[in-house]
C-alpha positions in Angstrom: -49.6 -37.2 -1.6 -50.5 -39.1 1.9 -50.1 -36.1 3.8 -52.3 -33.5 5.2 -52.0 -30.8 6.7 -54.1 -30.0 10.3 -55.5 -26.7 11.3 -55.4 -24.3 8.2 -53.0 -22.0 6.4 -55.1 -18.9 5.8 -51.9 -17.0 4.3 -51.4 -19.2 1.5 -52.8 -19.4 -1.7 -53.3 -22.8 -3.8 -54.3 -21.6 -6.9 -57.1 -19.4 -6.8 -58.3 -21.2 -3.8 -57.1 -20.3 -0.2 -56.3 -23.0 1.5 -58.4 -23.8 4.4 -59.4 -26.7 7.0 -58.6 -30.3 6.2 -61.2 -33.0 6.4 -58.8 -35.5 8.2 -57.1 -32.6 10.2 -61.0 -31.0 11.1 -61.9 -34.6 12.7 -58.8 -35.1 14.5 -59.2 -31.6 16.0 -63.0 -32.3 16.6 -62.3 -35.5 18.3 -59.4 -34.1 20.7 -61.9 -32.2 21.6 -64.7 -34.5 22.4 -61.7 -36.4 24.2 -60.9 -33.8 26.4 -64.5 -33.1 27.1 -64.8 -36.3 28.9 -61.7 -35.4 31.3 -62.3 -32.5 32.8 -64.8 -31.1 34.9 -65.4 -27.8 36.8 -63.6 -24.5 35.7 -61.2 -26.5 33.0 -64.5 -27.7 31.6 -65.9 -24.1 31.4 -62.5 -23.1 29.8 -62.1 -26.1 27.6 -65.8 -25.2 26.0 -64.9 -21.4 25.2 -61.6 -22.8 23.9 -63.7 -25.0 21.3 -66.7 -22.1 20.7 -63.8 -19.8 19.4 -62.5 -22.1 17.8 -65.8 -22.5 15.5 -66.0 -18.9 15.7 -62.8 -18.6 13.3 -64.1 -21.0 11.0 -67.1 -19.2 10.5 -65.0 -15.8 10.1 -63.3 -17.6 7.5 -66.3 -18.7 5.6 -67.2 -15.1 6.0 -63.7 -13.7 4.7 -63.9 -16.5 1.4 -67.5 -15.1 0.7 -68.2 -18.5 0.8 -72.5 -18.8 1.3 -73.2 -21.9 1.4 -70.0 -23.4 3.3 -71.2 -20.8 5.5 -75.0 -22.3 6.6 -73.3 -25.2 7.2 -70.4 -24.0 9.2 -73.4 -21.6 10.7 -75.1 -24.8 11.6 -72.7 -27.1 13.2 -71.3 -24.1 15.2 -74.8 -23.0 16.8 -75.6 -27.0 17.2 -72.6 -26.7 19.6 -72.9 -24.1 21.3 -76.6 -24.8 22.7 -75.5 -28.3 23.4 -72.7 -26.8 25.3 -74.8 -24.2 26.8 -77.0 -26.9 28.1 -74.5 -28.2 30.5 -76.0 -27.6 34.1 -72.1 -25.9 34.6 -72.2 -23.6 31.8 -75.8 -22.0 32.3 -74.5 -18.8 33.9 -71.1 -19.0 32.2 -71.1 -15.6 31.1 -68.5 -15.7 28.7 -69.9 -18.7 26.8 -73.2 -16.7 26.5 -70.9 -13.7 24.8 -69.5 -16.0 22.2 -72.7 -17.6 21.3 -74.3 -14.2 21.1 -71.3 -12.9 18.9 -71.5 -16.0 16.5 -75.3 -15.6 16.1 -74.6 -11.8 15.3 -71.3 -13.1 12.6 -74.2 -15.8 11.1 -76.4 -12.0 10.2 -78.7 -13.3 13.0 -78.9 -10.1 14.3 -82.0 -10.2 16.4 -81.1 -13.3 17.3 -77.6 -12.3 19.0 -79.4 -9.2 20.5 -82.3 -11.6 22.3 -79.4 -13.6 23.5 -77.2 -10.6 24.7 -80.5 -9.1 26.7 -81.2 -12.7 28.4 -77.6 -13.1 29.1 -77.5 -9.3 30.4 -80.2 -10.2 32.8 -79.7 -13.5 34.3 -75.9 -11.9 35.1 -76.9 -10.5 38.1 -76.2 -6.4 39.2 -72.1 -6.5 39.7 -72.4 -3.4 37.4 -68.9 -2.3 36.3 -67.6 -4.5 39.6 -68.2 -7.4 37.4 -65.4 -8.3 35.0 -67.4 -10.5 32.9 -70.6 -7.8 33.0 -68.1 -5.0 31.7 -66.4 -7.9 28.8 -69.8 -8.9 27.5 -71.4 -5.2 27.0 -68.4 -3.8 26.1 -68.8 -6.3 23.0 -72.4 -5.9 23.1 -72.4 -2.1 22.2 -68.9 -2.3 20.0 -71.2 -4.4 17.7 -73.9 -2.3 17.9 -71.8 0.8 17.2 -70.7 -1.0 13.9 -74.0 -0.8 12.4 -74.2 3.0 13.1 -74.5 5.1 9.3 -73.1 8.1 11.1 -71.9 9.3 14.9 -74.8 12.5 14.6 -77.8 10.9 16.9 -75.6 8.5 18.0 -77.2 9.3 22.3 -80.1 7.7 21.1 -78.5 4.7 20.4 -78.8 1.3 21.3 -75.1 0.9 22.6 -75.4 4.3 24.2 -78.3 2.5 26.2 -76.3 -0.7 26.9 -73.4 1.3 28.3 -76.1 3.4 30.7 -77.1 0.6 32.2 -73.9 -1.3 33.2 -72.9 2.0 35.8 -76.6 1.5 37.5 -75.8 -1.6 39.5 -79.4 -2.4 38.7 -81.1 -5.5 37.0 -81.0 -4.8 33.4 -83.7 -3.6 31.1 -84.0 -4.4 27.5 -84.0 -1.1 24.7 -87.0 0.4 24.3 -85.9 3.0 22.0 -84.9 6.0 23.8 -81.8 7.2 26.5 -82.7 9.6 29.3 -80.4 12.3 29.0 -80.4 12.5 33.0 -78.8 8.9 33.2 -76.7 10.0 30.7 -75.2 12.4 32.7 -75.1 10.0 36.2 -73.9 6.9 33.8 -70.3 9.7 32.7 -70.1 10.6 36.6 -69.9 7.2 37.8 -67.2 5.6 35.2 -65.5 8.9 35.8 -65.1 7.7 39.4 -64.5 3.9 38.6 -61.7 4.8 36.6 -59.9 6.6 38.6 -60.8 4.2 41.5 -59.0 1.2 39.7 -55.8 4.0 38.2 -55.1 4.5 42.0 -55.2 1.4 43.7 -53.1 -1.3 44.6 -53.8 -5.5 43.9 -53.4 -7.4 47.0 -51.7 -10.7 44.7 -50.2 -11.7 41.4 -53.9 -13.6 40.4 -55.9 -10.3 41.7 -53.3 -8.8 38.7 -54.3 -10.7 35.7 -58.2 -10.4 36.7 -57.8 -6.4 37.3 -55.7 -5.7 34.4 -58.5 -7.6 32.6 -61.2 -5.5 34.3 -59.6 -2.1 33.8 -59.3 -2.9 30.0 -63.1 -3.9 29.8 -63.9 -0.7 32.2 -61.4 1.7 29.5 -63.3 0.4 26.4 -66.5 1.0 27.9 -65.8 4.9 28.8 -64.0 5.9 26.2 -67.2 4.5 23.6 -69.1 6.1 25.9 -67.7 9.3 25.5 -67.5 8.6 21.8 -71.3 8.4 21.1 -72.8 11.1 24.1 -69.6 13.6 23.4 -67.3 12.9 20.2 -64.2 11.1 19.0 -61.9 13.7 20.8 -63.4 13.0 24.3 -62.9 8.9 23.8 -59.5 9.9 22.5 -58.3 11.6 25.8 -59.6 9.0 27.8 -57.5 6.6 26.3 -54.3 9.2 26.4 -54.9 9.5 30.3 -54.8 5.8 30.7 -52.1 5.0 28.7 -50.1 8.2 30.9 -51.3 6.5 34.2 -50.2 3.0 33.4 -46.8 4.6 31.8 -46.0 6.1 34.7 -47.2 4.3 38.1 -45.3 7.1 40.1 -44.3 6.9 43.7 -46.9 4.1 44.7 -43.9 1.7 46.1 -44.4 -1.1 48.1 -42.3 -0.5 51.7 -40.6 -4.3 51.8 -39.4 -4.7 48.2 -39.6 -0.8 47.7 -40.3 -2.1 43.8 -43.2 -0.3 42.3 -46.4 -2.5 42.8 -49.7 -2.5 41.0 -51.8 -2.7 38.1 -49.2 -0.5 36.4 -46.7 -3.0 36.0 -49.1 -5.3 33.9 -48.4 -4.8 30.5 -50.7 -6.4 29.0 -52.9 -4.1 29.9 -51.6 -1.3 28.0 -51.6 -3.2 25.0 -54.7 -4.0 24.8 -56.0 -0.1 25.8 -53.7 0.8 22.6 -55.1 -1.6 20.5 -59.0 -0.5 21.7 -58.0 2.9 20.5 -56.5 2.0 17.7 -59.9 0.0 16.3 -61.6 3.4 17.2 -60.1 5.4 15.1 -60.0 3.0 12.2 -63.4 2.9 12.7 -64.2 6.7 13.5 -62.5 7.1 10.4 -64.7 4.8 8.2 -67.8 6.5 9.0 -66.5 10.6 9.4 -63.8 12.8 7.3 -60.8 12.6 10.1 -57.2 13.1 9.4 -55.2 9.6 9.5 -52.4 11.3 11.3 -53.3 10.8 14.8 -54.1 7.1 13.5 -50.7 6.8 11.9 -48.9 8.0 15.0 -50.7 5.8 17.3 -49.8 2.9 15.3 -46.3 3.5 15.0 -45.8 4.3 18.5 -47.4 1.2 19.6 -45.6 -1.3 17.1 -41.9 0.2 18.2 -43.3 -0.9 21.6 -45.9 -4.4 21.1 -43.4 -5.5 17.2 -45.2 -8.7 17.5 -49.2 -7.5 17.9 -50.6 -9.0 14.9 -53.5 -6.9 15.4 -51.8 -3.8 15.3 -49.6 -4.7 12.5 -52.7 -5.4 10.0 -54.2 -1.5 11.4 -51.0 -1.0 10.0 -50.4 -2.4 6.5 -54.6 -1.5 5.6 -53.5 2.2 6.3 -50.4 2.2 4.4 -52.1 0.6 1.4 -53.5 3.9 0.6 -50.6 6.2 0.1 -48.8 5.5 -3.0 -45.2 6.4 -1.1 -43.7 3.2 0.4 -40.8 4.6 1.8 -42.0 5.7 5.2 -43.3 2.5 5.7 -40.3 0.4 5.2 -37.9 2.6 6.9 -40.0 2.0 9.8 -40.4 -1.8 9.0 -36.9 -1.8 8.5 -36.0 0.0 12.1 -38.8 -2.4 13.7 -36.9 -5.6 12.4 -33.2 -4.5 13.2 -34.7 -3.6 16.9 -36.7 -7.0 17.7 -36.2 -10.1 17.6 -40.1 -11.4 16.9 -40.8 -12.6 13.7 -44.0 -10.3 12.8 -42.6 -7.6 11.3 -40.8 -9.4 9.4 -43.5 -11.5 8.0 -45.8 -8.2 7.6 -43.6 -6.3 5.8 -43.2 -9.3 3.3 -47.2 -9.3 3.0 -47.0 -5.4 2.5 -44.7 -5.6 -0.4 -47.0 -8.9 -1.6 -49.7 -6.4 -2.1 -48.1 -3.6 -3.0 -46.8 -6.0 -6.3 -50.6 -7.5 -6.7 -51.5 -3.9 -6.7 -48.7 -3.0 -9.6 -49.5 -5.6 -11.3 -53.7 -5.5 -11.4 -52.5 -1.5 -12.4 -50.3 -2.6 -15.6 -52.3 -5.7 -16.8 -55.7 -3.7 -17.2 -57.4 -4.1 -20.5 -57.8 -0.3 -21.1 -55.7 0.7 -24.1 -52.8 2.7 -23.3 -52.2 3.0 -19.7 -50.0 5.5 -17.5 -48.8 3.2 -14.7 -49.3 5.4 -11.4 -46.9 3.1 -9.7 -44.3 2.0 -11.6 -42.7 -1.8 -11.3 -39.3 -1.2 -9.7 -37.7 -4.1 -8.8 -40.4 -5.3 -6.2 -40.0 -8.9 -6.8 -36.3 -8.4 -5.9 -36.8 -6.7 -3.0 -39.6 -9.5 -1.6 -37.3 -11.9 -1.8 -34.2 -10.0 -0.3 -36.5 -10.2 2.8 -37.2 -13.2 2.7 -33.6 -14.3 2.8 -33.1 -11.7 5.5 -36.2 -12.9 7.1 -34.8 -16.7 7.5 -31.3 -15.7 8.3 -32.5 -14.4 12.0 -32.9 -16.9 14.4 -37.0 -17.5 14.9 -37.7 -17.2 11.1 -34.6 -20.4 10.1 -37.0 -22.3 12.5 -40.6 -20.7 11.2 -42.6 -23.5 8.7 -45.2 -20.4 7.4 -42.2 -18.4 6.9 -40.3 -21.2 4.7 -43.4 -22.2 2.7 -44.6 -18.5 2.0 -41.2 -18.3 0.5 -41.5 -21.3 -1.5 -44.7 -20.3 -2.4 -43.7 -16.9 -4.1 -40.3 -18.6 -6.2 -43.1 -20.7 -7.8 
C-alpha cells in the first residue's frame, strides 16, 4: 500500500497475527538512535542508552508474549549485542541502572544464571550507599522481586535468595554473593534498620524541587524493599500494613508547613510517589494470590480505590480487567467503568473497558462455538456487540478520544 507504519500496534489484530514492528519503521527507529548517539555526551548519553536498552527490552517481552521462539533468539541476540557494547562505554561502566536492565533482559532471555552473575557483579562494584543509595535500593528491589517470582510457595521463603539480597542492602557493607543460607540474627537487625529509614524519609523535609523527584523516587524503592521484606520473613499481612501506613503518611502530610509560603512542603506533595506505592501493592497481592488461597477482596478494593484516584494507570487498569475476567457478573465492573469515565477526562478507561467487553464476547463466543454436542451456555450472548460499539461511539464523542488514532482504528477494526 506504500505505507508503513513505525513502532508497533500491540492491540490490534491482523488476522491471526498481531501486528508488530515494521522492518522500515525498526530501521528508522534504530538509526535515530545511532544518530543521537553521536550528539550527546555525559549524563544525556547515559540516559539516551537506557532509553534504547528499554526499548529492546519491550521487543523482547513481545517475542515473549507471541510465544514466538525463534524471533525470540534473535531478538535475544541483537538486544544482549547492545547492551555489552553499550556497557563498554568508559561512561556507562558504573551506570547502575544500565547494569539493572541488562541483568533483567538476560533473566527475560531464561538466562537465569546469567542475570544473577550480572546482578552480584553489579551489586558489588556499586559501592556501600546501602538504602542511602537510590540506585542500590532500585536495582535490588528488582533483583529480589524476580527472584520472589520463582518461589513455588511463601512457607521457607527466610531462606531465600531475595530474603538474602534484601539483608544486605540495610548493612552499608560491600556485598556478598548467596551462599545458601540467612542468619536469622541479620534478619532481625536488617527489619530494625528499614523500620528506622522509613520513618526517617516519612518525616522529613527536601531542601528543592530536584531533591523532590530523586526522594520520591528513593522512598518508592525504600517502600518496595520493606514491605517484601516483611512479605517473605513475616507474611502477606505484615507487607500489607506497610504499604497502608505509607499510603496514610503521604495522604496526609499534617502540620509540617513551611513558615514563608505557609503551603505544606515535602515529599508528601509528590504524587507520583503514591502511585507507584499503590501500584507495588497492588503486584503483591496479584502475586500473593497466585501462589496461596487469599480472598480477592482486599485486591478488588485496592484497585478500585486507586483507579477513582490514578483513571489513567495502565498498569492498574490491566490488575483490573485480569481480575474481573473471573467472575461471570459484569455489572459491577461497568458501573464502575462507567462512573470512572463520566468523572475523568483521560482516555484509559474508556479504551479498557472496550478491551473488557472485547474479551468478555471472545469468551461468549469460544463458550457457544465448542464442538461438544449440546451445550448450556453459562454466559449467555446479550447484546454485547451492541454495547462495544455504543462505547466506542461514546468513546470518540469526548474530546481526547475524536483526536486518539488507536481509538479510531480499534473501532474500525471491530465493524470489520
Amino acid at each position: 500500500s506504500g505505507f508503513n507504519s513505525i513502532g508497533h500496534m500491540d492491540t490490534m489484530l491482523r488476522g491471526r497475527h498481531h501486528i508488530g514492528h515494521y522492518r522500515e519503521g525498526e530501521e528508522f527507529i534504530q538509526n535515530v538512535f545511532h544518530v543521537l548517539f553521536l550528539l550527546f555526551s555525559g549524563k544525556e548519553k547515559s540516559n539516551l542508552s537506557i532509553c534504547w536498552l528499554q526499548y529492546e527490552i519491550s521487543k523482547v517481552v513481545q517475542c515473549l508474549q507471541a510465544k514466538k521462539k525463534k524471533k525470540l533468539k534473535a531478538q535475544g541476540r541483537k538486544s544482549k549485542k547492545l547492551a555489552k557494547n553499550l556497557l563498554k562505554a568508559p561512561d556507562n561502566r558504573n551506570h547502575l541502572s544500565l547494569w539493572k536492565l541488562y541483568a533483567y533482559l538476560e533473566w527475560l532471555l531464561g538466562n537465569i544464571d546469567d542475570a544473577r552473575k550480572v546482578f552480584d557483579t553489579a551489586l558489588c562494584t556499586a559501592g556501600t550507599g546501602g538504602l542511602k543509595s537510590s540506585q542500590l535500593c532500585s536495582l535490588s528491589l528488582l533483583y529480589a522481586q524476580l527472584e520472589v517470582e520463582l518461589l513455588e510457595s511463601i512457607e521457607g521463603a527466610v531462606m531465600s535468595r531475595a530474603v538474602h539480597i534484601l539483608t544486605k542492602l540495610t548493612e552499608s557493607g560491600p556485598y556478598v554473593p548467596y551462599s545458601g543460607q540467612v542468619l536469622s540474627v541479620n534478619v532481625l537487625k536488617a527489619r530494625k534498620t528499614y523500620e528506622h529509614a522509613l520513618q526517617d524519609y516519612l518525616s522529613k523535609t527536601p531542601v528543592s524541587d530536584q531533591h523532590q523527584v530523586s526522594d520520591a523516587n528513593q522512598l518508592v524503592n525504600l517502600v518496595g524493599c520493606y514491605a517484601l521484606f516483611q512479605y517473605l520473613t513475616v507474611g502477606i499481612d505484615a507487607a500489607v500494613l506497610i504499604y497502608a501506613q505509607t499510603s496514610e503518611k503521604l495522604e496526609d502530610p499534617g502540620p509540617q508547613t513551611c513558615e514563608n509560603t505557609g503551603k505544606n512542603f515535602g515529599i508528601q506533595n509528590f504524587p507520583t510517589a503514591l502511585e507507584a506505592v499503590t501500584v507495588l501493592h497492588t503486584n503483591l497481592l496479584r502475586f500473593h494470590m497466585k501462589i496461596s488461597v487469599y480472598p480477592l477482596n482486599p485486591l478488588r478494593e485496592a484497585l478500585t480505590e486507586a483507579l477513582k484516584r490514578y483513571p489513567s494507570n495502565q498498569s492498574l487498569w490491566r490488575s483490573y480487567i485480569h481480575i474481573q475476567r473471573k467472575s461471570h457478573s459484569a455489572s459491577k465492573a461497568r458501573r464502575f467503568f462507567d462512573g470512572v469515565t463520566r468523572s475523568t477526562n483521560s482516555l484509559e478507561p474508556w479504551l479498557f473497558a472496550i478491551q473488557a467487553e472485547q474479551m468478555r464476547k471472545k469468551l461468549t463466543e469460544n463458550v457457544q462455538r465448542a464442538d461438544v454436542g449440546e451445550i448450556h451456555s453459562t454466559i449467555p450472548e446479550t447484546g454485547l456487540t451492541n454495547r462495544i460499539v455504543a462505547l466506542f461511539e461514546h468513546a470518540v464523542q469526548s474530546e481526547n478520544g475524536t483526536h486518539c488514532p488507536l481509538l479510531w482504528r480499534m473501532y474500525l477494526s471491530f465493524l470489520v
